[in-house]
Z-matrix of the N, CA and C atoms (Angstrom, degrees):
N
C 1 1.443
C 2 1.529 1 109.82
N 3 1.547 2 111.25 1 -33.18
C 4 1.636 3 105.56 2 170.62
C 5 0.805 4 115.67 3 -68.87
N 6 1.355 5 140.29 4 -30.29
C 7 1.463 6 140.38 5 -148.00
C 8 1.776 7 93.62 6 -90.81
N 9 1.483 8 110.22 7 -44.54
C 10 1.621 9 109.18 8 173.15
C 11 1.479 10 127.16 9 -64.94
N 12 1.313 11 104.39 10 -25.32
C 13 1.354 12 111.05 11 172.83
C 14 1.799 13 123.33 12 -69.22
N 15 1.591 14 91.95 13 -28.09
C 16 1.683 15 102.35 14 -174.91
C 17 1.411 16 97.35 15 -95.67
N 18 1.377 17 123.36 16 -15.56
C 19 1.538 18 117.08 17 166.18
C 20 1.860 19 115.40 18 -71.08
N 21 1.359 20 92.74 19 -32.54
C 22 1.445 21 92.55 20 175.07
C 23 1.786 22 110.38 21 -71.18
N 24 1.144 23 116.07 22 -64.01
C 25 1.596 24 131.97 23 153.65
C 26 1.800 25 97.53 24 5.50
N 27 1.424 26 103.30 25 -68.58
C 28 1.375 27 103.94 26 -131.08
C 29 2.218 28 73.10 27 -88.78
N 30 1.412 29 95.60 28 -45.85
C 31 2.044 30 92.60 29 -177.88
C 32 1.714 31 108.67 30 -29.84
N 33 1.301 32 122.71 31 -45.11
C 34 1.321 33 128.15 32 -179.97
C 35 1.395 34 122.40 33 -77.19
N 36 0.658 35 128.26 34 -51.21
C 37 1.897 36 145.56 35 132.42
C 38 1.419 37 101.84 36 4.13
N 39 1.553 38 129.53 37 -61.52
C 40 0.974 39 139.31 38 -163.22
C 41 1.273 40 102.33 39 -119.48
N 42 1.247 41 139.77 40 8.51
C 43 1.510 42 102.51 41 173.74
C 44 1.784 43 82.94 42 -109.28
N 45 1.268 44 136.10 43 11.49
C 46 1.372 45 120.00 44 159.68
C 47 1.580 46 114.60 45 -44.87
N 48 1.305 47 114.93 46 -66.75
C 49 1.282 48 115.46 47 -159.34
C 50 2.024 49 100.08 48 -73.38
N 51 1.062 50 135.24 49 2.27
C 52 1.262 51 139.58 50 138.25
C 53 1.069 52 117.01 51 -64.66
N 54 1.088 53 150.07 52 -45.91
C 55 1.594 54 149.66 53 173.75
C 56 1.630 55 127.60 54 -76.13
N 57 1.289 56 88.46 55 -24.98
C 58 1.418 57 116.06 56 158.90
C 59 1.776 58 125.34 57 -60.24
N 60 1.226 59 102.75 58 -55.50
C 61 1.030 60 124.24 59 156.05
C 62 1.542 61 140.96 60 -67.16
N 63 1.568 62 95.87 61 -17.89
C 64 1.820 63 99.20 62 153.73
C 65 1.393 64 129.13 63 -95.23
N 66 1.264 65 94.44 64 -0.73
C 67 1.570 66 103.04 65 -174.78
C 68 1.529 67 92.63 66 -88.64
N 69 1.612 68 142.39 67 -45.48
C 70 0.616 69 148.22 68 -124.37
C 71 1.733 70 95.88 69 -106.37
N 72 1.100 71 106.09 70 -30.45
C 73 1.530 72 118.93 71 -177.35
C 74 1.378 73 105.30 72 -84.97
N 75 1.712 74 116.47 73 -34.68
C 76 1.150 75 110.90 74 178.42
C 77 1.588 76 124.89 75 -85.92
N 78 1.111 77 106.62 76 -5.41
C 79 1.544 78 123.17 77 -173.78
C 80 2.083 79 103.55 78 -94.21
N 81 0.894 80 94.30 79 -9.77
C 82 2.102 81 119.63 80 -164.85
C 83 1.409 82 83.89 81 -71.60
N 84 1.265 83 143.18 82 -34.58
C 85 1.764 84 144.15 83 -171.48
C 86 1.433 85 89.61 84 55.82
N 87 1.626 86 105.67 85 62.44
C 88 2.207 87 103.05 86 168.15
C 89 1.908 88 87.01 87 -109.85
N 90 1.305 89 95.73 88 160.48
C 91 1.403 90 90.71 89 174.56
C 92 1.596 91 119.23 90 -77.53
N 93 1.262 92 115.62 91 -151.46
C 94 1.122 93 115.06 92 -145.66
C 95 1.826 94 85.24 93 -113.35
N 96 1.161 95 154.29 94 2.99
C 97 0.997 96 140.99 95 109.43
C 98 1.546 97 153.36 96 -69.36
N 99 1.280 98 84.75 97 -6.42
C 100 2.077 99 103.04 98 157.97
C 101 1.655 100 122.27 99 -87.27
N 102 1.412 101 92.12 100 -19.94
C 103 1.680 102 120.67 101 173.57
C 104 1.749 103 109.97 102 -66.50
N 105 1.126 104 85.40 103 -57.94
C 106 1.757 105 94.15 104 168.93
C 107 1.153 106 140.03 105 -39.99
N 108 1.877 107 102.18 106 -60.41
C 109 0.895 108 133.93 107 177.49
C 110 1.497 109 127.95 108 -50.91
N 111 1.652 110 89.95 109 -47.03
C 112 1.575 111 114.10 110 -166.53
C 113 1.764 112 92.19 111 -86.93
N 114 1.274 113 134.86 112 -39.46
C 115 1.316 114 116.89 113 155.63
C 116 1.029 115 144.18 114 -35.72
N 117 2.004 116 96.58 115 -57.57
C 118 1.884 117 106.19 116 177.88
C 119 1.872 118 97.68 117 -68.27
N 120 0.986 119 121.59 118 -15.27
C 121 1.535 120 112.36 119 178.62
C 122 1.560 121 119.67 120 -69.95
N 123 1.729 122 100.60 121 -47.41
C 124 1.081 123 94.79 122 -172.76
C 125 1.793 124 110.39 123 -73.41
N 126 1.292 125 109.87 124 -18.37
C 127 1.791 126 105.34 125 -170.63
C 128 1.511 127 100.53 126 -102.02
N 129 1.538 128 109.11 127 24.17
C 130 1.548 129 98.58 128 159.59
C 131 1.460 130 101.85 129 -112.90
N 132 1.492 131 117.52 130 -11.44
C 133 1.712 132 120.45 131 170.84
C 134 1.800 133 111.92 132 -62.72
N 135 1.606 134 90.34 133 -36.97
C 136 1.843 135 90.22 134 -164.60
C 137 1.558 136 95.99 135 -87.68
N 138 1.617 137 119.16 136 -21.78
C 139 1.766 138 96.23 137 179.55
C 140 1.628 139 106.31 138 -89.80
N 141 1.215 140 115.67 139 -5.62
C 142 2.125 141 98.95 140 -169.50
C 143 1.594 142 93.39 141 -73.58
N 144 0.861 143 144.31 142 -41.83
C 145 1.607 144 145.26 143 179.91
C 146 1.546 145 110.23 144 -37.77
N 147 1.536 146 106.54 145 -37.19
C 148 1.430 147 105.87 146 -175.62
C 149 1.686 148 121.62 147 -114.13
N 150 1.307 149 96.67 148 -0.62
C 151 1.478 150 118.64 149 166.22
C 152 1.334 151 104.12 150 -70.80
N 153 1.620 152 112.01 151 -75.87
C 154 1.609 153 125.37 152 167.34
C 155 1.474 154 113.26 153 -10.84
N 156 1.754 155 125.76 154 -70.80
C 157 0.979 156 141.23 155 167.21
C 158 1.235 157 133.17 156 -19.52
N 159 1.872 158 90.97 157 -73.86
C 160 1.705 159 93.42 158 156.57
C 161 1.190 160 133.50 159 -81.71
N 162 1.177 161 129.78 160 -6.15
C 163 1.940 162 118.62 161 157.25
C 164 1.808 163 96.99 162 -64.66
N 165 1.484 164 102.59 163 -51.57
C 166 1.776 165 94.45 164 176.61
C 167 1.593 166 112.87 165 -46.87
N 168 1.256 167 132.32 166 -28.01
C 169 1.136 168 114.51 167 -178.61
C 170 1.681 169 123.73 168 -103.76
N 171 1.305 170 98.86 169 -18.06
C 172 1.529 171 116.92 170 157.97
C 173 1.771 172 119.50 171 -63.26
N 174 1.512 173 124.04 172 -19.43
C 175 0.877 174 129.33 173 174.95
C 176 1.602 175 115.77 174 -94.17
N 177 1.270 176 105.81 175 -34.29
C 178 1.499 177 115.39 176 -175.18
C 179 1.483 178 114.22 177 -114.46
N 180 1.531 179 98.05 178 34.91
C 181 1.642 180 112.71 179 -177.48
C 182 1.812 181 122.02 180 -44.71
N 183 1.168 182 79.75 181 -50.37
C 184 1.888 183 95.93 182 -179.92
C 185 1.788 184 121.00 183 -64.72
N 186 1.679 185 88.11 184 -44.21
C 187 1.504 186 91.07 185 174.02
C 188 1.695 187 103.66 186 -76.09
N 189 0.841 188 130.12 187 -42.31
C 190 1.908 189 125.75 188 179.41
C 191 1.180 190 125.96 189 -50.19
N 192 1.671 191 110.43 190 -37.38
C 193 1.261 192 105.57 191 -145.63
C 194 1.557 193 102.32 192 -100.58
N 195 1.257 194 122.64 193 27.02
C 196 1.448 195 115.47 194 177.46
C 197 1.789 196 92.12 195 -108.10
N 198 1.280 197 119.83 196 -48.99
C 199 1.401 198 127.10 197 168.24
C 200 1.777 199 108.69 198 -57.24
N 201 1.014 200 108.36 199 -33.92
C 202 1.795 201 94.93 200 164.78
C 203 1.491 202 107.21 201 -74.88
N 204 0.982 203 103.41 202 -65.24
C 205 1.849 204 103.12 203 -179.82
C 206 1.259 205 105.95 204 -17.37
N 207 1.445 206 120.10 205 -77.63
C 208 1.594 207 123.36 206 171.73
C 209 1.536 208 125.59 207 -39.92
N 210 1.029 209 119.33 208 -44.16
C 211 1.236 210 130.99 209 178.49
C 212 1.975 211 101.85 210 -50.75
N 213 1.476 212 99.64 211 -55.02
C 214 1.698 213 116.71 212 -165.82
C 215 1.580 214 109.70 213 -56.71
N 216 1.806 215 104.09 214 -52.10
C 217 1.585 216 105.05 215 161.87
C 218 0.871 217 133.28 216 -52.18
N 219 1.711 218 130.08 217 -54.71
C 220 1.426 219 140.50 218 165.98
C 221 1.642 220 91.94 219 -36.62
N 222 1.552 221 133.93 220 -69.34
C 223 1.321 222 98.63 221 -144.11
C 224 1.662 223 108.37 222 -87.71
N 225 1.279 224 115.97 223 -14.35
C 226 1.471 225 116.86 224 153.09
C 227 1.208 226 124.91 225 -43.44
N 228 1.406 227 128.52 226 -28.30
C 229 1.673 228 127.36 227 177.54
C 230 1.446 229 88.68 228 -104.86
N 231 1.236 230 151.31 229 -32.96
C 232 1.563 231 130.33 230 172.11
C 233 1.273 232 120.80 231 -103.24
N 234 1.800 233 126.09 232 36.47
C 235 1.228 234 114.13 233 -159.76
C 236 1.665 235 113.27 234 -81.65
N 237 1.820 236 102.69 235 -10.14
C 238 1.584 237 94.18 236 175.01
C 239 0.976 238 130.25 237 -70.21
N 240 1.750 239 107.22 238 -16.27
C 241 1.715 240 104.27 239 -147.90
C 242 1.902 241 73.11 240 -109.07
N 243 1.233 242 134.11 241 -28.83
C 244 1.482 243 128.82 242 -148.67
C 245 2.029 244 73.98 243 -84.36
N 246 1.110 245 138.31 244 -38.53
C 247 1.672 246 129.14 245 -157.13
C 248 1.270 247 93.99 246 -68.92
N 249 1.765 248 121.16 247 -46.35
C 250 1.687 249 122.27 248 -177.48
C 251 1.294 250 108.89 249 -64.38
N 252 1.444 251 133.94 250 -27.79
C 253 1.467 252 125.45 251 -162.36
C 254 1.743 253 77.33 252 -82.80
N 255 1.166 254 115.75 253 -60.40
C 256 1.856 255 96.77 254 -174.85
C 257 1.060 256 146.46 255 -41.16
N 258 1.476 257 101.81 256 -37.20
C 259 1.302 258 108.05 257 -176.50
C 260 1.541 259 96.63 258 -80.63
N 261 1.064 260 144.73 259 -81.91
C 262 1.599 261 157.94 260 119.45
C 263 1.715 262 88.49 261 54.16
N 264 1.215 263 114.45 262 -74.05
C 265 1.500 264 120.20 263 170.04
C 266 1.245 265 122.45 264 -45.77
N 267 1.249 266 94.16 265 -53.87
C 268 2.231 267 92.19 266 174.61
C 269 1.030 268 116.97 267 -74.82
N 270 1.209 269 118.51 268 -33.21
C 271 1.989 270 113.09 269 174.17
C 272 1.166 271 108.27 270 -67.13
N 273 1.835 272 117.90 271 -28.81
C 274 1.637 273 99.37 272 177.08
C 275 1.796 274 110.47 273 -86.60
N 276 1.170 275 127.01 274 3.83
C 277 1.082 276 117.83 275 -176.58
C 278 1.643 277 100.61 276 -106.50
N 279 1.845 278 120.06 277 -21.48
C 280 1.183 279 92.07 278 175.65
C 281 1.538 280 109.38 279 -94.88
N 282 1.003 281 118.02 280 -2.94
C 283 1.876 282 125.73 281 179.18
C 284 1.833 283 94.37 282 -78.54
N 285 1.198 284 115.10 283 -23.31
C 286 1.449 285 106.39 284 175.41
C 287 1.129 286 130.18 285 -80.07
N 288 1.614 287 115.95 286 -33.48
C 289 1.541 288 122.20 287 -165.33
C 290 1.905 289 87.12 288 -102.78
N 291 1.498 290 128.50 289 -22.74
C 292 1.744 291 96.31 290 163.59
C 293 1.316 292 97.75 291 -82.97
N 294 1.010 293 141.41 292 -19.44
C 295 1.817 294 113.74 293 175.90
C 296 1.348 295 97.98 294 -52.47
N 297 1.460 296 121.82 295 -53.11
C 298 1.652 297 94.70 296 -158.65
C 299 1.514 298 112.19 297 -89.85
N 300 1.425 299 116.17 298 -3.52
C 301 1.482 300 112.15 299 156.08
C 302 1.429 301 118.02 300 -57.06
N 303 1.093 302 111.63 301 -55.73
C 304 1.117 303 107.68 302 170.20
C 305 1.800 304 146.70 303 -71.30
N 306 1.658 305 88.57 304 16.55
C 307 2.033 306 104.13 305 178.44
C 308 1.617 307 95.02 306 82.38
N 309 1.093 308 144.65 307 11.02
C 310 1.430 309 127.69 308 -149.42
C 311 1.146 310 81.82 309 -91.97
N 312 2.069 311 131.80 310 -58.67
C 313 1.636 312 109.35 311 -171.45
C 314 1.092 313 121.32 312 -96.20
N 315 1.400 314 121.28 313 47.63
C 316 1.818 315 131.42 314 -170.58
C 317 1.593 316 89.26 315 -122.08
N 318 1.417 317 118.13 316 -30.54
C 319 1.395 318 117.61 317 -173.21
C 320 1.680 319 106.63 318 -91.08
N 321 0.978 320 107.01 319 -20.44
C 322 1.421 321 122.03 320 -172.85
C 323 2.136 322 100.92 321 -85.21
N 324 1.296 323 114.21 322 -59.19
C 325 1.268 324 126.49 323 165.14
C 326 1.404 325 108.40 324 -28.37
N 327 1.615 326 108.10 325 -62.39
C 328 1.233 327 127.65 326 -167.36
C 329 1.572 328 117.89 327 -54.07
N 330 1.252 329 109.24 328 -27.78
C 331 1.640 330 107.82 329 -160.91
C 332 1.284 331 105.84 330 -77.43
């Protein structure tokens, strides 16, 4: 249940800068086939990273999968404390980057 919860955590985390990005495309006044375009573009940028990956790991199955194995147990016996270090991490990285959107550590720098 932790491990789903920090998957959800992290699903929201990231689909900001996706939503971000439709507003931004949709607010652009491109038509409705540059709209498209510039969508299917951008969500073929964010999936080849993880396509890549898995042919990389589909190819190098044998060598991975003893170092995944390990990886899978470790976080099965620490998945409470490994879900808090995550989340813990993203709230400080997204409480960090609107502080400085918002002048909070430029004013703070400043004094």
């Amino acid at each position: 249940m932790g491990l789903a919860l920090g998957a959800a955590t992290l699903e929201v985390a990231t689909m900001l800068p996706y939503l971000a990005a439709i507003g931004i495309v949709t607010t652009a006044g491109l038509g409705t086939a540059a709209t498209t375009a510039t969508m299917a573009g951008y969500c073929l940028v964010m999936i080849v990273p993880a396509l890549v990956l898995l042919a990389a790991r589909l190819v190098a199955r044998g060598a991975v999968e003893p170092l995944l194995g390990k990886i899978n147990d470790w976080m099965t016996r620490n998945a409470a404390s490994t879900t808090g270090w995550i989340v813990g991490i993203v709230g400080f990285l997204v409480a960090r980057d609107a502080a400085w959107r918002l002048g909070l550590l430029e004013q703070l720098l400043n004094r």
